[in-house]
C-alpha angles and dihedrals in degrees: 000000000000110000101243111244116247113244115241121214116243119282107218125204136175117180136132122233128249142192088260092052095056087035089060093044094056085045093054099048087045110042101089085049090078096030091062098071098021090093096048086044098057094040097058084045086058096047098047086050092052089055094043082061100048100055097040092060081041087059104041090038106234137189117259080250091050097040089053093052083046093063096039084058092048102043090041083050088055095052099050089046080045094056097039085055095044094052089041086052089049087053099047092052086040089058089037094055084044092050098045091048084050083055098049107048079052096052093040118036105173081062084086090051115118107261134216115197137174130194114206133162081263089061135255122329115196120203126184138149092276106044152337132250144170137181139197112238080247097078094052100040092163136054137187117208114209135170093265106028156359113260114207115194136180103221129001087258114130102248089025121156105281133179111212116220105185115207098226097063093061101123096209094046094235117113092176089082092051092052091045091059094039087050090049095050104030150022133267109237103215107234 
């Protein structure tokens, strides 16, 4: 015999989204995109920059203590070009979320509609001025928390349908109900 499932009483929120909202959203879907060949990256970066320093000391025929400082050089050379790339590459994705929530809000207007949503064992119902909808959790089987907001997405692609639920229109305040539900009726997508 199945344990029944306790019904939770519905989670209200009532918020209007903003450019920050969809910004974190895209964030939040891409972020494991760059974070997957960073490390390679680096790594090859660090080796390159060992051999550099071998033959170079091979060339110019160091001493073991030269060749040592040689690779230190190289390999501190590599770090510092290492970190400049990684925090031009932030900002560039950083510019790029900002410029496809942009996007979005023009192509989109009733995206900046006050919204009324409730979140019920059924799934989420959205309500603004234009239109209703609801949809079962199944529709939205994974979900992203991040600072601002819950993220609901309908597969684990990168770009994939999402429903942002931003934190700070809960109308009780508590966004540990929320999460309770979300982690009852979907998965958490690591980020």
């Amino acid at each position: 015999m199945l344990p029944a499932r306790a019904t939770i009483r519905p989670i209200q929120l009532a918020y209007t989204l903003t450019d920050d909202d969809l910004r974190d959203s895209i964030a939040a879907q891409q972020h494991r995109l760059w974070g997957r060949w960073l490390v390679p990256v680096l790594a090859v970066a660090a080796l390159g920059a060992a051999i550099m320093g071998f033959i170079s000391a091979e060339i110019w025929e160091l001493s073991a203590g030269a060749a040592a400082i040689a690779l230190a050089i190289a390999l501190a050379v590599t770090a510092v070009i290492a970190g400049v790339a990684i925090l031009l590459l932030r900002l560039l994705t950083a510019a790029i979320y900002r410029w496809q929530a942009r996007l979005l809000v023009r192509g989109n207007p009733w995206l900046s509609q006050p919204v009324h949503a409730t979140a019920t064992d059924a799934g989420i119902h959205l309500r603004t001025s234009t239109g209703d909808a609801t949809t079962a959790w199944s529709h939205y089987p994974y979900y992203i928390e991040t600072n601002r907001s819950f993220v609901l997405l309908a597969s684990k692609g990168i770009g994939a349908m999402s429903v942002v639920l931003p934190k700070r229109g809960l109308v009780e305040a508590d966004p540990s109900q929320l999460r309770a539900v979300l982690a009852t009726h979907a998965h958490e997508r690591p980020r």
